[in-house]
C-alpha positions in Angstrom: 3.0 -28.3 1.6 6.4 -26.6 1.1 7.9 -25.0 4.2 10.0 -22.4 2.7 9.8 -19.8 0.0 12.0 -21.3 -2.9 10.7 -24.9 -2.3 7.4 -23.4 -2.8 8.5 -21.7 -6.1 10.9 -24.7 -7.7 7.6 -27.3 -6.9 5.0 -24.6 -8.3 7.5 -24.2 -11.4 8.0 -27.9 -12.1 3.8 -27.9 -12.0 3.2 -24.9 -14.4 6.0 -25.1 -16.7 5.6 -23.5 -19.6 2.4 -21.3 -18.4 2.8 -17.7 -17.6 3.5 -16.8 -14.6 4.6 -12.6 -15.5 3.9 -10.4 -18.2 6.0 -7.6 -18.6 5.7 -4.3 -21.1 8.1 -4.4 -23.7 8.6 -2.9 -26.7 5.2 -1.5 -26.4 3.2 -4.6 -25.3 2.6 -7.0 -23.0 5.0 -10.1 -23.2 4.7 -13.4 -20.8 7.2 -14.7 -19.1 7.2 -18.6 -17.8 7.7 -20.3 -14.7 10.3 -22.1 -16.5 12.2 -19.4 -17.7 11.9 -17.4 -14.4 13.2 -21.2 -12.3 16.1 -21.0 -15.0 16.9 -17.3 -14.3 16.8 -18.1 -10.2 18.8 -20.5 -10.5 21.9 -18.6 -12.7 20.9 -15.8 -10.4 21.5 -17.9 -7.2 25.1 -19.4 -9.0 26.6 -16.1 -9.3 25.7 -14.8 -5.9 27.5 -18.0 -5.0 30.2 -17.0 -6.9 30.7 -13.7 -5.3 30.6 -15.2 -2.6 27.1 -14.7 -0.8 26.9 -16.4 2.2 23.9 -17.8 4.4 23.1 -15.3 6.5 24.7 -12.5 4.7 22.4 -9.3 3.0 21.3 -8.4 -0.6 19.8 -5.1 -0.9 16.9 -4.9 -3.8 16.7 -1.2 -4.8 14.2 -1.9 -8.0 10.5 -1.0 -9.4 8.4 -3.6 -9.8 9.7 -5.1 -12.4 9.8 -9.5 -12.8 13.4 -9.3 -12.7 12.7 -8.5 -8.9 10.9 -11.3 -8.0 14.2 -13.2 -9.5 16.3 -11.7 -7.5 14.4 -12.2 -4.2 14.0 -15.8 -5.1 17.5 -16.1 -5.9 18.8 -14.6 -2.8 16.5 -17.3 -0.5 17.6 -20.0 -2.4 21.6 -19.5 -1.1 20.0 -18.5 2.4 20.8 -15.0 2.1 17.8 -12.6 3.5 16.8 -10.0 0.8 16.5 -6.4 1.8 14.3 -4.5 -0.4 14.4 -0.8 -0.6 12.2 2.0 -1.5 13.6 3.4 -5.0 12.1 6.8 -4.0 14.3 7.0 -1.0 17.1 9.4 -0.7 20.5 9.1 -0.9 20.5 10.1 3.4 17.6 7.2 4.1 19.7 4.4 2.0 22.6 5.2 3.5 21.2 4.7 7.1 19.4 1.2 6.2 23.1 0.3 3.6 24.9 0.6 7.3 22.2 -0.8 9.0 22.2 -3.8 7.5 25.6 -4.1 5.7 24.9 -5.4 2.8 27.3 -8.0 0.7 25.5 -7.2 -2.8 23.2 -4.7 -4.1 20.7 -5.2 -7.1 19.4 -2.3 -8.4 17.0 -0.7 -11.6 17.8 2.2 -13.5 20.7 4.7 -14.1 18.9 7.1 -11.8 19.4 4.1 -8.6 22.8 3.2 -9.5 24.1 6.7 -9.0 22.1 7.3 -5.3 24.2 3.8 -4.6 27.7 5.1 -6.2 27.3 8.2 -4.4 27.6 6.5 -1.1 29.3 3.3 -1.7 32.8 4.6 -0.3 30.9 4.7 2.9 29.4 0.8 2.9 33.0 -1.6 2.5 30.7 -4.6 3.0 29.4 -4.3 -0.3 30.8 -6.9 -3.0 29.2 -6.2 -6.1 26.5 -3.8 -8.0 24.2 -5.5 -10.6 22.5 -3.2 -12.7 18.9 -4.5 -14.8 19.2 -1.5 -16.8 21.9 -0.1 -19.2 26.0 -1.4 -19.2 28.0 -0.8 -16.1 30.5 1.6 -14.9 33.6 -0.4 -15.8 34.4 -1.0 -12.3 35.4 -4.6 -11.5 33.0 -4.2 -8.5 30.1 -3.7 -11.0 28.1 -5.5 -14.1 24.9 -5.5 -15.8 21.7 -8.5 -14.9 22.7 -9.8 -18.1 26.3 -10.3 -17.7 25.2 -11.7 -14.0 23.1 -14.3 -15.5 25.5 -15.3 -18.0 28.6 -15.9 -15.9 25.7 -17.5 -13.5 24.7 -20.1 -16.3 28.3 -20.9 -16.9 29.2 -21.8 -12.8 26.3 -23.9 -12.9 28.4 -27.3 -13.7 30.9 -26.0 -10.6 28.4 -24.8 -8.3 25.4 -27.1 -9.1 26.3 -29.0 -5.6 26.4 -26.1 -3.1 23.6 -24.5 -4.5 21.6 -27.7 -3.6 23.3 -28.3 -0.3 22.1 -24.2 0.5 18.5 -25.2 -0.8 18.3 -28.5 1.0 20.0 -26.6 4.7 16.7 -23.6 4.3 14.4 -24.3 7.4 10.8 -22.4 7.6 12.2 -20.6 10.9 15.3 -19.1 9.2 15.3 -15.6 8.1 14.3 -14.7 4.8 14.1 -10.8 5.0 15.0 -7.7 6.5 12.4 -4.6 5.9 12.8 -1.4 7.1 9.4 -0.1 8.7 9.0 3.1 6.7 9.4 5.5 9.9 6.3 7.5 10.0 6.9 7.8 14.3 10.9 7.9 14.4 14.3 6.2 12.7 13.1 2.8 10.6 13.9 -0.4 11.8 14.8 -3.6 10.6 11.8 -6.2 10.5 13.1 -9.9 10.5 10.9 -12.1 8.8 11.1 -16.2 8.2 9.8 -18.0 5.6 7.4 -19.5 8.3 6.2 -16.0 8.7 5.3 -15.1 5.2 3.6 -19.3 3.8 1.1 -19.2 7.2 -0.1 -15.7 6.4 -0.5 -16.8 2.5 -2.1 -20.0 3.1 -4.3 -18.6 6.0 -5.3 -15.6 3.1 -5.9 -18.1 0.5 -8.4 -20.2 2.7 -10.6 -16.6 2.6 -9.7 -14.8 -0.5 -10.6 -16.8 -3.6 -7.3 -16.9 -5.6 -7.4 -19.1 -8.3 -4.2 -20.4 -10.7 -6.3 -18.6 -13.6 -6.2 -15.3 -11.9 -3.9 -12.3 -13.0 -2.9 -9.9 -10.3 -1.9 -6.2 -11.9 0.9 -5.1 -9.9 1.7 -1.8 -8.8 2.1 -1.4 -4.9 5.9 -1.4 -3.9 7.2 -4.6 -3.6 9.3 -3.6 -1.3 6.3 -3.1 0.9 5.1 -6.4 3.0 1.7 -6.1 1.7 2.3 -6.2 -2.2 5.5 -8.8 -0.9 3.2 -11.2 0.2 -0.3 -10.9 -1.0 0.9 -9.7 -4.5 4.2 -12.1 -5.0 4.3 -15.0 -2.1 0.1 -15.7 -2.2 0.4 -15.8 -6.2 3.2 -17.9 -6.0 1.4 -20.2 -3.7 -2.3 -20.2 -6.1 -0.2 -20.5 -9.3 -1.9 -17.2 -10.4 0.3 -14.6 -12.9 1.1 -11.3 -12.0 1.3 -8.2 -14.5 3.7 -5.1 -13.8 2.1 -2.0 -14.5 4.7 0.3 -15.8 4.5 3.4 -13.6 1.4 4.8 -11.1 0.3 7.0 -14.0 0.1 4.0 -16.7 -2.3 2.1 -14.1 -5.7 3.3 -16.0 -4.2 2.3 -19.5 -2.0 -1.0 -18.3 -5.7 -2.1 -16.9 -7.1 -2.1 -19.9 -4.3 -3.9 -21.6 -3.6 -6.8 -19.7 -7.5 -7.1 -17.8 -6.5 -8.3 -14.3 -9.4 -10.4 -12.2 -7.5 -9.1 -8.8 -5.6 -5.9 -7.8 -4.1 -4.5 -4.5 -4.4 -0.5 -3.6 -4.1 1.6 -0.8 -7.1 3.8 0.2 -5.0 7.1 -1.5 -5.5 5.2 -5.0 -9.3 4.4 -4.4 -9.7 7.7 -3.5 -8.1 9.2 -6.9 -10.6 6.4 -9.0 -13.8 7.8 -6.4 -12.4 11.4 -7.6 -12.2 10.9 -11.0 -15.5 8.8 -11.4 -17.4 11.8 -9.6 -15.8 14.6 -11.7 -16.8 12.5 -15.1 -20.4 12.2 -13.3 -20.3 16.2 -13.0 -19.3 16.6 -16.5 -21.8 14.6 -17.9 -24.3 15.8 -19.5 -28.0 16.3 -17.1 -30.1 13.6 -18.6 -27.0 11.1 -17.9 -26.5 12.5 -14.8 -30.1 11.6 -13.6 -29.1 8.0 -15.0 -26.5 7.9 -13.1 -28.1 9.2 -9.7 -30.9 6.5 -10.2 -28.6 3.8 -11.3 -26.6 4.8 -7.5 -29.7 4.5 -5.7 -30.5 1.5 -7.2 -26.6 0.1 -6.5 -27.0 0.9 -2.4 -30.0 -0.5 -2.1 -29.0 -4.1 -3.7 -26.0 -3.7 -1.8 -28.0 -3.2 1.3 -29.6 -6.8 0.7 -26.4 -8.5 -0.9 -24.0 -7.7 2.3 -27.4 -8.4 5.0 -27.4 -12.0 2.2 -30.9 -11.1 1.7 -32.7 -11.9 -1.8 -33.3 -9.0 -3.9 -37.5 -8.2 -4.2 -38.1 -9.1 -8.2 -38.4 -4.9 -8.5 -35.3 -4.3 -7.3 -33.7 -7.3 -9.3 -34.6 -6.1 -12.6 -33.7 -2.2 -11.3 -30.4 -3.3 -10.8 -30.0 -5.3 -14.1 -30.8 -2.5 -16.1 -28.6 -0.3 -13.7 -26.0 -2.6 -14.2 -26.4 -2.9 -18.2 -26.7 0.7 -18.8 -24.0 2.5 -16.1 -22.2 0.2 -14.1 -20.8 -2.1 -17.1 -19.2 1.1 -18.3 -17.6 1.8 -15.1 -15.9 -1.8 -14.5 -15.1 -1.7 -18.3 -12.7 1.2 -17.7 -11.2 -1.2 -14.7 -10.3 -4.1 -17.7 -13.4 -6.0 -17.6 -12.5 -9.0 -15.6 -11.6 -7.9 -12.1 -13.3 -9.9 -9.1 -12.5 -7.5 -6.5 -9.8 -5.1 -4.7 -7.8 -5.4 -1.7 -7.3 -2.7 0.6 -4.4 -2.3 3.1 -2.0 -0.1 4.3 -4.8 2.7 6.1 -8.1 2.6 6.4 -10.4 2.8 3.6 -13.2 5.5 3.9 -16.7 3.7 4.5 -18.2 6.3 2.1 -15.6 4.9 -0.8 -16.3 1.0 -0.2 -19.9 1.4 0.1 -19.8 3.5 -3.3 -17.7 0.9 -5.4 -19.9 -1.9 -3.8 -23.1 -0.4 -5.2 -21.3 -0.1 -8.8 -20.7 -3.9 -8.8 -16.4 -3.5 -7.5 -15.9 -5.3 -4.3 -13.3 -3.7 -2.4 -11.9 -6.4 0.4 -10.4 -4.3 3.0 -7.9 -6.1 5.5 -5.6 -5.0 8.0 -2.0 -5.5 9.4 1.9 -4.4 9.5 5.1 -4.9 8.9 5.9 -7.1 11.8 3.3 -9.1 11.1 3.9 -9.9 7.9 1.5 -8.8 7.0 -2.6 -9.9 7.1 -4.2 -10.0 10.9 -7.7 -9.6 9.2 -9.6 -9.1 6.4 -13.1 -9.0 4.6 -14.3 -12.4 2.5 -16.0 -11.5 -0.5 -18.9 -13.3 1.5 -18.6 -12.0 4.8 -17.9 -8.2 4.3 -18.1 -5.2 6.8 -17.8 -2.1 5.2 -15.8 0.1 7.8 -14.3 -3.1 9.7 -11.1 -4.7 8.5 -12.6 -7.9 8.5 -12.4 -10.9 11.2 -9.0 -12.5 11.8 -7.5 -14.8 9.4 -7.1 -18.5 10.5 -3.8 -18.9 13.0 -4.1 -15.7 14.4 -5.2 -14.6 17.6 -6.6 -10.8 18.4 -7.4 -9.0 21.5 -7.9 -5.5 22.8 -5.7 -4.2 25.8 -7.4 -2.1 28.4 -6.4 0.9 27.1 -7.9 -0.1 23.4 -4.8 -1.2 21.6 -4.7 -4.0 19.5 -2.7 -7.3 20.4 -1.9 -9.9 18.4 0.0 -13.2 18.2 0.5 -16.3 16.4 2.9 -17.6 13.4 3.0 -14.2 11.8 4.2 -11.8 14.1 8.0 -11.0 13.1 11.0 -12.6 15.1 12.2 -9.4 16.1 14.1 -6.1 15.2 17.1 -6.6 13.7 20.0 -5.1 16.1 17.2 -3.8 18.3 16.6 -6.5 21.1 15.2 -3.9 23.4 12.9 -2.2 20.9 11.7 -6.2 20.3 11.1 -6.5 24.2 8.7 -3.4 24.2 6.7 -4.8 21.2 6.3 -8.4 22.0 5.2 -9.3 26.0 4.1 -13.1 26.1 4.0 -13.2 22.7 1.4 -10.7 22.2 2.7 -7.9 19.8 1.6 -4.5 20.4 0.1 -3.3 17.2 0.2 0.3 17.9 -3.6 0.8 16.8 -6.5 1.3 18.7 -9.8 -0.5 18.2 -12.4 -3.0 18.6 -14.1 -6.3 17.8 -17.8 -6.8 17.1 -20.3 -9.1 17.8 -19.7 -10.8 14.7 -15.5 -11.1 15.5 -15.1 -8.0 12.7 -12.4 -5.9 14.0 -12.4 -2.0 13.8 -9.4 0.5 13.6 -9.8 3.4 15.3 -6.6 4.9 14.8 -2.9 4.9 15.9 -2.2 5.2 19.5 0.3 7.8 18.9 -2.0 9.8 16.5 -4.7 10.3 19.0 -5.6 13.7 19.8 -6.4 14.7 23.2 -7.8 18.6 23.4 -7.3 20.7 26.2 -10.5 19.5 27.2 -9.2 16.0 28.2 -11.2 14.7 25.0 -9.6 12.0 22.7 -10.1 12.5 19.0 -9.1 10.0 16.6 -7.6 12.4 12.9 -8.2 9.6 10.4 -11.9 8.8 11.3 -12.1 12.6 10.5 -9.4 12.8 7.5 -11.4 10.0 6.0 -14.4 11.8 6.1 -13.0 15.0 4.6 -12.2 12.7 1.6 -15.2 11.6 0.7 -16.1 15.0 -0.4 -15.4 15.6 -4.3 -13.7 19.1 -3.7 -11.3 17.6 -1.4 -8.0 15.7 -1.9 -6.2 15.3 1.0 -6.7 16.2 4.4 -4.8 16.1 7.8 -6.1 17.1 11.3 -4.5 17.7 14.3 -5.1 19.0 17.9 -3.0 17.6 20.8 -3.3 19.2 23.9 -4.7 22.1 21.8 -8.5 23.0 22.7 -9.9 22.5 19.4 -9.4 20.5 16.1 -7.9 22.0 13.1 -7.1 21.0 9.5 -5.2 21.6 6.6 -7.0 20.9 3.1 -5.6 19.8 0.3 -8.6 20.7 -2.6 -9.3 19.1 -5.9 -8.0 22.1 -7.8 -8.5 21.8 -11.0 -13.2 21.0 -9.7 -12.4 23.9 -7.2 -11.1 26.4 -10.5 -14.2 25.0 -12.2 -16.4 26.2 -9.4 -14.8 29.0 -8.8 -15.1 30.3 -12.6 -18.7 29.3 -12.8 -19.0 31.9 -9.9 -17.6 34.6 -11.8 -14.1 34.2 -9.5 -11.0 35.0 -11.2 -7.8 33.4 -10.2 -4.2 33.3 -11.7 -2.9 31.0 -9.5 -3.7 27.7 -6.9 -2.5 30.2 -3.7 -4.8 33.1 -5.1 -7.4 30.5 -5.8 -7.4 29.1 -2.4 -6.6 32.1 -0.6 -10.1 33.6 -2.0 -12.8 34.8 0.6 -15.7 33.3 -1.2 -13.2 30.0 -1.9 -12.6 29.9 1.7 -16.5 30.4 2.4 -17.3 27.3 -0.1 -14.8 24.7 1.2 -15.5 25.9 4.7 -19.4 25.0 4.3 -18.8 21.6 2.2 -16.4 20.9 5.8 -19.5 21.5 8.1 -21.8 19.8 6.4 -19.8 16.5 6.5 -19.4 17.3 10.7 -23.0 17.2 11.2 -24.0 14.7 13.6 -20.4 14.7 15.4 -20.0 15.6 18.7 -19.0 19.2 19.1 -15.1 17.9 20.6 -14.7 16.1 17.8 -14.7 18.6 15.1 -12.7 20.7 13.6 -13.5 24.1 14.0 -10.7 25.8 11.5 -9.4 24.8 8.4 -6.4 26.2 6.3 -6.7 25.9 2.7 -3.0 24.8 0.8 -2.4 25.2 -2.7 0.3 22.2 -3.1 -0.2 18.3 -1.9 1.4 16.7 0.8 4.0 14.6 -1.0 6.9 11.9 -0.8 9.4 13.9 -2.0 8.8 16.6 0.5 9.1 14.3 2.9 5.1 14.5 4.0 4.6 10.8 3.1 5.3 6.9 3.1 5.9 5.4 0.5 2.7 3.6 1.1 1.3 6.9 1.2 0.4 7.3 4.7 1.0 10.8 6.7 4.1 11.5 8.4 2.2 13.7 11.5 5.7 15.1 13.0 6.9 16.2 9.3 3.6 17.9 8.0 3.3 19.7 11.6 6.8 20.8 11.7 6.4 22.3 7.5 2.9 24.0 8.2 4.2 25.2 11.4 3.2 28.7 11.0 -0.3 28.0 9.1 -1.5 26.1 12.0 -0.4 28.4 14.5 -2.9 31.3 12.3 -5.3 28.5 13.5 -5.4 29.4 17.3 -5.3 32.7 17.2 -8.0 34.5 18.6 -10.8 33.0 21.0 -12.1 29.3 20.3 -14.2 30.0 17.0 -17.9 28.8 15.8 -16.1 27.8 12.4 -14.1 29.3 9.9 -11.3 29.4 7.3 -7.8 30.8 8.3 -7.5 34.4 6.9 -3.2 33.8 6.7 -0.7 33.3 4.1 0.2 30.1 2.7 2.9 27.9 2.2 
């Protein structure tokens, strides 16, 4: 087994040759690319940065969508024993600039127009960097700066020159060197460096592979950030390592149409893109005409209950067998057509998935595999199989790594994926690795079975006034599952009740509020209506039934707008940033608390 990255790639490309291992949209359609022709564009890749010079040790910032030519470069930048530092292309011109000083990069490789100008704009400020290659359009005309094709050119032509060192940097990589630098994404402060080796990255792959069946016939559809450790590994490194080919959807809006194009067998998501699909399947449902609604609603109940007996690996009575055929052959076919056909199952990560949203999928026939893990561990502690599957858990741990709970509930781990440390932060490491347990951050717990649970972050929990700890995702998750509702956030601390802010499905909540005779111009005089207000308030309730009273939230705030990136409300990865959306809503949540602790209501205030 090859110990690091690029031996991994150079003996999978000698194996597969001429098979595909990308396909990229171009000129309107799908075309394949070949391991050979991506081992040929590494390797003029790898003689250029030579030429610049990059040496081992040294940084190359990625600042790219998914794209193949990204791959390329990652692999290029290992091969010379340089450590790749991928960035965010959403990030501002502020958050590069912190990570560009950070890290002081020699080189920068970088997408469209659009990321060129974010890195001219502060490049007088960075003196470490060397050179600028651009995929897309010519260059500037600086000397400093040149196009991928020109770079793989003058690459090809140092080959005869450089053919030597760039074996000699091959043949020197060891599986404990560094390979990368990424910058946690700063939801709880200033992002720091995460330095991974290549040791890191293969045990977590090969430890995946022995759960998750990933086979070299497979296509993965890519659309997660690569420059997030999840899509990294399990959608680059782990397809590397099966021989499977990955296809890059064009943009997050494509991903409906670029499925039915290219009909992948395995995908990645976050639990913000499985809720969209849930969304979207149950607004088709309530547009459907009545008699195929009462399909669909038997077809459902038929779905549960075979999932009921497939996840407890019970046989299916003969009644319920044939149910579920015909359930299958008249409703669900339809659904998992819309998903390309072919696909074996999901893969969760990033935030928990509701329970509500992987049971549903389940019963249509679309496994969703939900694991968990982080940055620093680069990433997978645990995940689902498709034959040992916990809807609500994470899964057990994956082979090689070791999980335990600390008194107070937090989740340690150790073993050959936890990260060597923060880059420039030896202090910061000390406080998250003791004995070489990491401290995850998250609190849960393990069951009988060895499936693990998240509860939520340590730093998220709520404690009321009243001394009780409330955990905001359990609850945020559970607002989600309701079809009028699109995001939600919760919070509480040291408050004595729970409040939330509610993001509705606009465009179901205009429909609703039209069918009720409700006239409104706009999304803030839509959700600022009384009988609005009344309806989301009592679709909130009836999801709290059956929670204790501490736990729920006993005011929400309707908002007309979605958290965003841009605003600076989420990751990347789409995950809350608590201090950011506290500090904007500021005034809505204090409307909130005023007044005496309520039975349950809507906030009668302005909005943002």
């Amino acid at each position: 087994m090859p110990d690091t990255i690029p031996a991994l790639f150079f003996e999978q490309a000698a194996r597969y040759g001429r098979r595909t291992l990308a396909w990229a949209k171009r000129d309107g359609r799908y075309q394949p690319i070949t391991w050979e022709q991506t081992r040929e564009a590494v390797r003029a890749l790898s003689m250029f940065l030579l030429h610049v010079p990059v040496n081992r040790g040294d940084r190359v910032v990625i600042l790219s969508e998914n794209l193949p030519e990204w791959g390329v470069a990652d692999l290029a930048i290992q091969s010379i024993g340089a450590w790749t530092v991928p960035i965010y292309p959403s990030l501002t011109e502020g958050d590069l600039l912190t990570i560009l000083r950070d890290c002081e990069s020699v080189a920068c490789i970088a997408s469209t127009h659009e990321q060129a100008q974010k890195l001219r704009a502060i490049r007088s400020q960075i003196p470490s960097i060397r050179r600028l290659i651009l995929l897309e359009g010519p260059a500037s005309g600086s000397p400093e700066e040149l196009s991928w094709g020109d770079a793989l050119r003058q690459g090809g032509e140092l080959t005869p020159r450089l053919q030597e060192l760039f074996e000699h940097r091959l043949a020197q990589l060891r599986p404990d060197d560094t390979m990368t630098l990424i910058y946690t994404s700063g939801t709880t402060g200033e992002p720091k460096g995460v330095m991974l080796s290549h040791r890191n990255f293969l045990s977590n792959a090969a430890s995946c592979l022995k759960v998750i069946p990933i086979h070299a016939d497979d296509l993965h559809l890519s659309f997660l950030p690569l420059s997030h450790v999840f899509e990294r590994m399990a959608g680059w490194y782990l397809m590397l390592q099966a021989g499977a080919s990955v296809a890059y959807a064009e943009s997050m809006d494509t991903i409906p149409h670029n499925m039915l194009e290219v009909h992948p067998t395995i995908m990645l998501g976050v639990p913000r893109f499985f809720e969209k699909l849930y969304g979207r399947i149950q607004e088709g449902l309530a547009a459907a005409p009545p008699h195929k609604q009462r399909l669909a609603r038997w077809a459902m109940a038929v779905g549960q209950r075979a999932g009921r007996a497939r996840l407890a690996h019970q046989p299916m009575p003969p009644g319920l067998r044939l149910s579920y055929a015909v359930a299958n052959r008249l409703a669900f076919k339809k659904l998992q057509q819309r998903l390309g056909g072919r696909l074996r199952f999901f893969v969760s990560g990033s935030a928990p998935l509701s329970k509500t949203i992987g049971e549903f999928f389940y019963s249509i026939g679309v496994t969703i595999l939900e694991g968990y893990g982080l940055t620093e561990t680069s990433p997978v502690i645990a995940v689902n199989r498709p034959e040992a599957l916990k809807f609500g858990s994470v899964g057990q741990p994956i082979e090689g790594v070791d999980v335990r709970i600390a008194e107070d509930g937090e989740i340690l781990t150790r073993g050959p994926h936890v990260m060597q440390g923060y880059y420039r932060k030896p202090e910061a490491t000390r406080a998250a690795i003791t004995d070489d347990w990491f401290q995850t951050g998250d609190i849960g717990h393990v069951d009988e079975a060895g499936f693990l649970f998240i509860t939520d972050r340590k730093k998220d929990l709520i404690k009321t006034a009243g001394g009780k700890f409330v955990a905001p995702q359990k609850l945020e998750n559970l607002f989600v599952t309701d079809p009028y509702v699109a995001q939600a956030f919760v919070c509480g601390d040291r408050r004595p009740y729970c409040v939330a802010l509610i993001v509705p499905q606009l465009a179901r909540l205009r429909d609703y509020a039209a069918s009720q005779g409700i006239a409104a111009a706009s999304p803030q005089e839509l959700t600022q209506h009384p009988a609005v207000q009344a309806f989301m308030w009592s679709r909130i309730e009836a999801l709290q039934q059956g929670l204790p009273n501490f736990e729920r939230v006993k005011r929400i705030a309707l908002l007309d707008q979605e958290f965003t990136q841009a605003a600076g409300e989420l990751t990347p990865t789409m995950k809350a940033k608590r201090a950011a959306i506290i500090s904007r809503y500021e005034e809505v949540l204090a409307h909130l608390y005023q007044g005496s602790d309520p039975t349950g209501g809507v906030d009668k205030s302005g909005r943002v």
